[in-house]
PyMOL CGO cylinders between C-alpha atoms (Angstrom):
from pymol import cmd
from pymol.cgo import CYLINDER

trace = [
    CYLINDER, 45.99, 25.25, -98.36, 44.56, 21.85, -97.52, 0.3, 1, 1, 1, 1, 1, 1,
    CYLINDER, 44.56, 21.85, -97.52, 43.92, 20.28, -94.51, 0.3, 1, 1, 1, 1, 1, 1,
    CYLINDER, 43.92, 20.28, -94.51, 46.47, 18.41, -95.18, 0.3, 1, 1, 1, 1, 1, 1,
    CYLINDER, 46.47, 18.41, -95.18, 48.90, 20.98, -94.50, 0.3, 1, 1, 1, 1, 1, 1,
    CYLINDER, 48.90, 20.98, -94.50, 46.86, 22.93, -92.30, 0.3, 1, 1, 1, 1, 1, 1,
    CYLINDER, 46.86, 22.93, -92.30, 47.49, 20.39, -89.54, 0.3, 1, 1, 1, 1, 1, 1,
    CYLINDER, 47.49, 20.39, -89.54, 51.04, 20.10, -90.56, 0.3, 1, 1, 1, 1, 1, 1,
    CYLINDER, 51.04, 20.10, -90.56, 51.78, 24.03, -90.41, 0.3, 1, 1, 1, 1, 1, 1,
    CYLINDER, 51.78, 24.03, -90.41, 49.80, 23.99, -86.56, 0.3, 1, 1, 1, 1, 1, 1,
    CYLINDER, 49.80, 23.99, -86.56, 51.98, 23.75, -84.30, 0.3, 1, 1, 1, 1, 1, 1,
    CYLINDER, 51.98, 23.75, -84.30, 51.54, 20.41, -82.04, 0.3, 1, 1, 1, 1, 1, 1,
    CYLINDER, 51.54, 20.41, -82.04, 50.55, 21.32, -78.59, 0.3, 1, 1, 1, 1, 1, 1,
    CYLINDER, 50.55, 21.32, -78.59, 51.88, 19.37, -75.63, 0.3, 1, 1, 1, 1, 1, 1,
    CYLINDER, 51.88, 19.37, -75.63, 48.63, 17.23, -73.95, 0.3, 1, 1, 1, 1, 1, 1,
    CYLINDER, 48.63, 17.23, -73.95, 47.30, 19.07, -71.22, 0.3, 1, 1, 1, 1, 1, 1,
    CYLINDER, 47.30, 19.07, -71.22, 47.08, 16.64, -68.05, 0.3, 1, 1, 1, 1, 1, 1,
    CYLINDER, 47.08, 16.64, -68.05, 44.03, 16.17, -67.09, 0.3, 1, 1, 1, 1, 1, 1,
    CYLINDER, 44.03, 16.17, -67.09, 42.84, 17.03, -63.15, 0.3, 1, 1, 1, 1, 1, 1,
    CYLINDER, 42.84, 17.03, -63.15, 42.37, 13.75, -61.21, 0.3, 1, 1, 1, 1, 1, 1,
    CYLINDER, 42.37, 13.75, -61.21, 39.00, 12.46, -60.99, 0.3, 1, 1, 1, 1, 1, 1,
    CYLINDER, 39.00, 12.46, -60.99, 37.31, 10.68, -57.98, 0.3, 1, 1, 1, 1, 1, 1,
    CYLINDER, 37.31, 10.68, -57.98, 37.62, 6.92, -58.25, 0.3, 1, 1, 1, 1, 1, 1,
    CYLINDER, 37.62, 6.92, -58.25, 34.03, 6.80, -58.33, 0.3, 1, 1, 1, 1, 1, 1,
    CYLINDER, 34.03, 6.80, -58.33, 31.48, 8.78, -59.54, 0.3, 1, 1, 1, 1, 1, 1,
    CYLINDER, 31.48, 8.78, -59.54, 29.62, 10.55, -56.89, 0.3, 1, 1, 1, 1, 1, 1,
    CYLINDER, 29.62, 10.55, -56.89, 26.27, 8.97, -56.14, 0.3, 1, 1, 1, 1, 1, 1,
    CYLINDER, 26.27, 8.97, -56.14, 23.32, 10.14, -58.20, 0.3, 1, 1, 1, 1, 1, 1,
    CYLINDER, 23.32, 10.14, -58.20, 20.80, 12.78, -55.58, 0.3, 1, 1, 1, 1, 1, 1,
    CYLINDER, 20.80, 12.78, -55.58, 17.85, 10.67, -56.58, 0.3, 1, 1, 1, 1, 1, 1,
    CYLINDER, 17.85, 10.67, -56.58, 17.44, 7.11, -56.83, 0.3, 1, 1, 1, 1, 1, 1,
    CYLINDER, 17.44, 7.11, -56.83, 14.63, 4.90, -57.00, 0.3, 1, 1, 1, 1, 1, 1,
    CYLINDER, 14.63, 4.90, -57.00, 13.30, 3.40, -53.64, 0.3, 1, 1, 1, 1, 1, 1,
    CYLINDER, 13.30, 3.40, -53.64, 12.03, -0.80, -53.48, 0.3, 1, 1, 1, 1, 1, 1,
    CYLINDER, 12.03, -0.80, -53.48, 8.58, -0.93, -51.56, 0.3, 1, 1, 1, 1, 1, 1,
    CYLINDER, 8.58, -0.93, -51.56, 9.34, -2.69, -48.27, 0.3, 1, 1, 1, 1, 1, 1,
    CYLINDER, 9.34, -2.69, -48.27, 8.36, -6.22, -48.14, 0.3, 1, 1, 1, 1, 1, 1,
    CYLINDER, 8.36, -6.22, -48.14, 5.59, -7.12, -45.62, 0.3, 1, 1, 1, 1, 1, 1,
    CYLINDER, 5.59, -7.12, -45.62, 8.08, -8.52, -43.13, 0.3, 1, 1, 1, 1, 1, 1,
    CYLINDER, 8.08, -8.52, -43.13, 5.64, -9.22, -40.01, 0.3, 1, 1, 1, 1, 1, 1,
    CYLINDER, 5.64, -9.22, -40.01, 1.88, -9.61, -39.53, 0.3, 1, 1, 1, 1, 1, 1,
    CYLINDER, 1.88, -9.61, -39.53, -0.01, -7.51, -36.65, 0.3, 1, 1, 1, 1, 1, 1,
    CYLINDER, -0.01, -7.51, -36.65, -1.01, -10.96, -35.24, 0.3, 1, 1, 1, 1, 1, 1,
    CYLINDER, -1.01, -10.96, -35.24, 1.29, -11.08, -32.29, 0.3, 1, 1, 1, 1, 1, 1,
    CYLINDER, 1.29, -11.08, -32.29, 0.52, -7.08, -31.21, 0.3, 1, 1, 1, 1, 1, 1,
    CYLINDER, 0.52, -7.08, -31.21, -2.99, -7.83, -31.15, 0.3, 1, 1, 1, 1, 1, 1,
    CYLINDER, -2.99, -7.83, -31.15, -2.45, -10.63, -29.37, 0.3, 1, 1, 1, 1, 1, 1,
    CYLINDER, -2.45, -10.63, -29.37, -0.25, -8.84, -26.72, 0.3, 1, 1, 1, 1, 1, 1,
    CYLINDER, -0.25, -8.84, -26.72, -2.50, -5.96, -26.89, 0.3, 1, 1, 1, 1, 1, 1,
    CYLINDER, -2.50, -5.96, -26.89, -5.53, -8.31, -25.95, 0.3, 1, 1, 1, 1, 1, 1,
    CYLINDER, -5.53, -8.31, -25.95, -3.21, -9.96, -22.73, 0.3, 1, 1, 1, 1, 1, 1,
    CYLINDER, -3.21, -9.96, -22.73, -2.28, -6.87, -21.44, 0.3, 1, 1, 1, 1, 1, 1,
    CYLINDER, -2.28, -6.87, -21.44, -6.32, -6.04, -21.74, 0.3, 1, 1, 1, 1, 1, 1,
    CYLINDER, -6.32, -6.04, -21.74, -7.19, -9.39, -20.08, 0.3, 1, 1, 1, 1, 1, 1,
    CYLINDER, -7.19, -9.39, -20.08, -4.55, -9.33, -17.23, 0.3, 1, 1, 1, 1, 1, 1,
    CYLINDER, -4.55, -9.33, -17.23, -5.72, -5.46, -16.50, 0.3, 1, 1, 1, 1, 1, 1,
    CYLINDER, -5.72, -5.46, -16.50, -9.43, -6.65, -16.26, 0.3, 1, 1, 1, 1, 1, 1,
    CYLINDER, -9.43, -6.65, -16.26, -8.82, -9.40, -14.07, 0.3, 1, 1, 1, 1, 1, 1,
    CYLINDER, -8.82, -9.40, -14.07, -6.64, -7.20, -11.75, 0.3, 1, 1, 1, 1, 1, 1,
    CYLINDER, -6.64, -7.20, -11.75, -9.37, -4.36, -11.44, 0.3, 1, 1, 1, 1, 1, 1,
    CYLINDER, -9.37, -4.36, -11.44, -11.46, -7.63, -10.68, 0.3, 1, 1, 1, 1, 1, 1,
    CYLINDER, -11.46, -7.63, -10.68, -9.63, -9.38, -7.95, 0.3, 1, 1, 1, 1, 1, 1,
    CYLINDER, -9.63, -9.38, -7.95, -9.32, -5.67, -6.45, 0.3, 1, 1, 1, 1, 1, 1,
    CYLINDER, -9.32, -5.67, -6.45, -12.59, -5.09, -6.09, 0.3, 1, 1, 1, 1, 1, 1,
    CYLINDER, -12.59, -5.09, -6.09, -13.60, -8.46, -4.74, 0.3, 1, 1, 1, 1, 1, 1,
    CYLINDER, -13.60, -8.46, -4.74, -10.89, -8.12, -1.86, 0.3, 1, 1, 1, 1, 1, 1,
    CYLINDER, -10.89, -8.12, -1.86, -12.23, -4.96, -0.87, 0.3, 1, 1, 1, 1, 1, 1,
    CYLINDER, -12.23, -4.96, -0.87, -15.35, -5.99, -0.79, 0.3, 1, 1, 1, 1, 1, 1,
    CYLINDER, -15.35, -5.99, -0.79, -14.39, -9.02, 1.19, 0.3, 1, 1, 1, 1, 1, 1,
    CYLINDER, -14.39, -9.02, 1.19, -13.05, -6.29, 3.56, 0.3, 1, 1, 1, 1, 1, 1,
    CYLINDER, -13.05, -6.29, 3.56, -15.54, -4.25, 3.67, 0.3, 1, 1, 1, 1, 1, 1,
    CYLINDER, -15.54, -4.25, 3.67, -17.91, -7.05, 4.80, 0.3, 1, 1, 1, 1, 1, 1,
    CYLINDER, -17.91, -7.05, 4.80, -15.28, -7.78, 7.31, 0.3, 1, 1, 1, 1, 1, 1,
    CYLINDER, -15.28, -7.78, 7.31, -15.11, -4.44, 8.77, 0.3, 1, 1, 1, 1, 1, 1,
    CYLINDER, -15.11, -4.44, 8.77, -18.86, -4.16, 8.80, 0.3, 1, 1, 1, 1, 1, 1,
    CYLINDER, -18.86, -4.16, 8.80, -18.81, -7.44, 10.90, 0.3, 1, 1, 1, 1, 1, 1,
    CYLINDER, -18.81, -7.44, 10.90, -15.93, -6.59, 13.35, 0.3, 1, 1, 1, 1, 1, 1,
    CYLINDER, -15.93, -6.59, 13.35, -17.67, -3.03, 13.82, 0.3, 1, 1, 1, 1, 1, 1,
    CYLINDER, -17.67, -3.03, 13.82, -20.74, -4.59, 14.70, 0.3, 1, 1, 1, 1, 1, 1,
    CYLINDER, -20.74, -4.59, 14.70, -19.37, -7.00, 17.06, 0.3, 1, 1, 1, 1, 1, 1,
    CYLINDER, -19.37, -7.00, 17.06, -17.11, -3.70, 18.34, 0.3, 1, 1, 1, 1, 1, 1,
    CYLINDER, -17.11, -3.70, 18.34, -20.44, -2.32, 19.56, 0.3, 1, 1, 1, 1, 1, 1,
    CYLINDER, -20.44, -2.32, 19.56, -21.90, -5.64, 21.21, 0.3, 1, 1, 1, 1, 1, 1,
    CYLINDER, -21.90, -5.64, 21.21, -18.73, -5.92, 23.30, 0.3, 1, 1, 1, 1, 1, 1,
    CYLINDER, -18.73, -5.92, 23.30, -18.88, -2.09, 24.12, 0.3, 1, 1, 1, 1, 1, 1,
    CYLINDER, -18.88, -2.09, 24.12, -22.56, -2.58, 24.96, 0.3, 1, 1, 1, 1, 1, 1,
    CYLINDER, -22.56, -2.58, 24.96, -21.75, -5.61, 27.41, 0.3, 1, 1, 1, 1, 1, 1,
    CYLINDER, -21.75, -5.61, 27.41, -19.20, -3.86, 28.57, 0.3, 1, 1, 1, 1, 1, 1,
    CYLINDER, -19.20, -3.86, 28.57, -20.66, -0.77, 29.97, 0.3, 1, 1, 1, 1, 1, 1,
    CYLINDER, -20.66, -0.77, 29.97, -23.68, -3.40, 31.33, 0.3, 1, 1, 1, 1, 1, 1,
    CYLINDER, -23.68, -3.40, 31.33, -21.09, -4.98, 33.44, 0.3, 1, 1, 1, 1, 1, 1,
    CYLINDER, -21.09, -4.98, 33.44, -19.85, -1.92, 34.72, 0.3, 1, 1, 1, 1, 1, 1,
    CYLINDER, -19.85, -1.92, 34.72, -23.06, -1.14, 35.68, 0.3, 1, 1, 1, 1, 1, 1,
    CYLINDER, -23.06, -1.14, 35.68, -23.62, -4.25, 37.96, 0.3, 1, 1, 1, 1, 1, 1,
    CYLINDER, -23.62, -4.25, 37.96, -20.34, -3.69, 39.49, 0.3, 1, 1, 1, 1, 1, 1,
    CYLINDER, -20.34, -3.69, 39.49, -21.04, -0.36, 40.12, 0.3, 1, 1, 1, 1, 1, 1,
    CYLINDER, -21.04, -0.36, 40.12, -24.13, -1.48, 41.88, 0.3, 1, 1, 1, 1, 1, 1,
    CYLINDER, -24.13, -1.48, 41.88, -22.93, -4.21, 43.79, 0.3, 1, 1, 1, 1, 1, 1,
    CYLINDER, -22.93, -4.21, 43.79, -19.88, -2.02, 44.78, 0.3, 1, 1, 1, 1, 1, 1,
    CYLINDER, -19.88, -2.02, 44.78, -22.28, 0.71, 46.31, 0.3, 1, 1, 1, 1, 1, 1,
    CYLINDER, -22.28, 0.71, 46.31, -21.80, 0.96, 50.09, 0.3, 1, 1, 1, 1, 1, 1,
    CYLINDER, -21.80, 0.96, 50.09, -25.46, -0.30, 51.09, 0.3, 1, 1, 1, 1, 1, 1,
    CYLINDER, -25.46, -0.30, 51.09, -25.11, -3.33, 48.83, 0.3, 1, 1, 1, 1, 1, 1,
    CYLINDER, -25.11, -3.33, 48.83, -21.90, -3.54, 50.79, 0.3, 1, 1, 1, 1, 1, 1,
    CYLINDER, -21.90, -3.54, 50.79, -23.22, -3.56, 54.23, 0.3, 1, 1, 1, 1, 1, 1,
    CYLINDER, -23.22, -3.56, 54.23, -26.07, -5.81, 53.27, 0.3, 1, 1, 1, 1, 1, 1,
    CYLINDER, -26.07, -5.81, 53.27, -23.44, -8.37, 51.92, 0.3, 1, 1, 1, 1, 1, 1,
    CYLINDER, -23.44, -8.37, 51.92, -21.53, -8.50, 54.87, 0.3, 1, 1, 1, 1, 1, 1,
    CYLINDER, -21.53, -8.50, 54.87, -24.15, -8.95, 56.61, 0.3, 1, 1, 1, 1, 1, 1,
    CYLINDER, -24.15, -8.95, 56.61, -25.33, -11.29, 55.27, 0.3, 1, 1, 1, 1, 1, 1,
    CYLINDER, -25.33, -11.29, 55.27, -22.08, -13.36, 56.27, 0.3, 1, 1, 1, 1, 1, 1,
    CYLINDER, -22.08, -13.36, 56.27, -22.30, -12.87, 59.56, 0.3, 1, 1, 1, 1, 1, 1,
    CYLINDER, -22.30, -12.87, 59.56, -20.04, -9.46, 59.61, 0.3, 1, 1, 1, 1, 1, 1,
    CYLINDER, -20.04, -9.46, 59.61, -21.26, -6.49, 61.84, 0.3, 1, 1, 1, 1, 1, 1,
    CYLINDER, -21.26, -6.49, 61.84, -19.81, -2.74, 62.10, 0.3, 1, 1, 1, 1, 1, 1,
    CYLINDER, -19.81, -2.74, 62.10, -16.97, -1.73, 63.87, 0.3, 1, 1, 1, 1, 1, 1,
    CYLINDER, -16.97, -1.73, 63.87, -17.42, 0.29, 67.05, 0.3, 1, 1, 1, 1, 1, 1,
    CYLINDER, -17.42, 0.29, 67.05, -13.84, 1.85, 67.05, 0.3, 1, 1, 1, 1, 1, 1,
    CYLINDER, -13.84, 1.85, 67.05, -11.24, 2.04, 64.89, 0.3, 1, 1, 1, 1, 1, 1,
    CYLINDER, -11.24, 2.04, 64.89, -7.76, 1.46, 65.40, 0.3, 1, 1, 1, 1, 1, 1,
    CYLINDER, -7.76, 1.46, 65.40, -4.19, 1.09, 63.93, 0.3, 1, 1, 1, 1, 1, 1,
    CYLINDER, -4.19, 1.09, 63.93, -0.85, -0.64, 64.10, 0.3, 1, 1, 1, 1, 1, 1,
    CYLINDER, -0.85, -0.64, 64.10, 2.64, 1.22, 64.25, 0.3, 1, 1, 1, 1, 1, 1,
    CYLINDER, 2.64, 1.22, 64.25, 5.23, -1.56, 62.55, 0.3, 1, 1, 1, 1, 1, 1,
    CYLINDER, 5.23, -1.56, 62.55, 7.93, 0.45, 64.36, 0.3, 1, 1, 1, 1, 1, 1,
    CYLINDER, 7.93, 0.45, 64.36, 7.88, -0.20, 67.51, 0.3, 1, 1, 1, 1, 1, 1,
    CYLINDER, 7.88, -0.20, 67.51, 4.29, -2.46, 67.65, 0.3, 1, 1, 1, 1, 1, 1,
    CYLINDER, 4.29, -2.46, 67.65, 1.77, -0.18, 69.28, 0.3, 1, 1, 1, 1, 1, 1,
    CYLINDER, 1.77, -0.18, 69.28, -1.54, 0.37, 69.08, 0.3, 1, 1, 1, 1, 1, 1,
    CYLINDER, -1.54, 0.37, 69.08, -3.22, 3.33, 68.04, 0.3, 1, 1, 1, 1, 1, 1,
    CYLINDER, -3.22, 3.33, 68.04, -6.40, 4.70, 68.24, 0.3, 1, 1, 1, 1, 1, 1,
    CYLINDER, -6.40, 4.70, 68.24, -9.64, 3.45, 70.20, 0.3, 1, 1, 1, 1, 1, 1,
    CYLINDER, -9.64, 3.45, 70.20, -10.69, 0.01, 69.17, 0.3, 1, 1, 1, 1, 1, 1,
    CYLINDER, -10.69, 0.01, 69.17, -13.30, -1.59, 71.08, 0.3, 1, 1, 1, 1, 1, 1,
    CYLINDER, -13.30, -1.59, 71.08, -14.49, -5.09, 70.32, 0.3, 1, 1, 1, 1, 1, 1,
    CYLINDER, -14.49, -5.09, 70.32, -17.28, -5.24, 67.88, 0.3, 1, 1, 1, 1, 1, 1,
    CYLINDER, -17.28, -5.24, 67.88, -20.62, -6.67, 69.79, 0.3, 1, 1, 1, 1, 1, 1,
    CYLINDER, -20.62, -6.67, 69.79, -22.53, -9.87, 68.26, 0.3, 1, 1, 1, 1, 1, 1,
    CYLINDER, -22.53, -9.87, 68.26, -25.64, -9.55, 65.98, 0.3, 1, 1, 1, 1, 1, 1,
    CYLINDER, -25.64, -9.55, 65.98, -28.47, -10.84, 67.36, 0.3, 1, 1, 1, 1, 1, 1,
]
cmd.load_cgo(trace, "trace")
C-alpha cells in the first residue's frame, strides 16, 4: 500500500471543535519593570524642613524672653509688695500710738477739753434724762 491509498482507505474524521479560548492571552507573571524617572528634587523638603526648624527656634525664643520679662516683673511687684506691707504696718503703728488713751487725754487737752465729772444719758422715748451728770468744772 502507498500513502496514497493509505489516506484514502482512513476513514475521514469529522473536525473536532475546538474549546473557546480567552480573547486575550492571559498576562505573562513576570514582566520587566522601567526605572522611575527622577520626578522631583528634595529642594523644597529641605526647604520646608529648615522653616519648620526656624519658626520652632524663634518660638522657643520669644517664650523665653516673655517669661523672663515676667519674671523681672514679678520680682519688681514683689518687692514693691513688701515696701507697701512695710509702710503699712508703720502706719498702724502710729495710729496705734496716737489712738492710746493717754495720747488721747493729752490731745484733748490740749484743746481746751477737760474730764467729765458724771455721766449721763438721753431716753429718745419720752426725752428724759438719765443718770448723774454734773457740769464739767474749767481748767485752770
Amino acid at each position: 500500500m502507498s500513502a496514497a491509498t493509505a489516506r484514502a482507505a482512513a476513514p475521514q474524521q469529522a473536525p473536532r471543535p475546538r474549546p473557546s479560548a480567552p480573547a486575550t492571552p492571559p498576562a505573562p507573571r513576570l514582566r520587566v519593570v522601567a526605572t522611575p524617572a527622577q520626578a522631583r528634587t528634595r529642594v523644597p523638603f529641605v526647604l520646608a524642613c529648615m522653616a519648620v526648624l526656624a519658626a520652632a527656634l524663634l518660638a522657643a525664643l520669644l517664650l523665653n524672653t516673655s517669661t523672663a520679662a515676667q519674671a523681672f516683673e514679678r520680682y519688681t511687684l514683689t518687692n514693691k509688695l513688701a515696701r507697701m506691707q512695710q509702710d503699712q504696718a508703720e502706719l498702724q503703728a502710729q495710729l496705734d500710738a496716737k489712738s492710746s488713751p493717754a495720747n488721747l487725754a493729752a490731745a484733748a487737752r490740749a484743746i481746751g477739753m477737760v474730764p467729765a465729772n458724771g455721766t449721763g444719758w438721753l431716753r429718745l422715748s419720752d426725752g428724759s434724762v438719765q443718770g448723774a451728770p454734773a457740769p464739767a468744772k474749767a481748767a485752770g
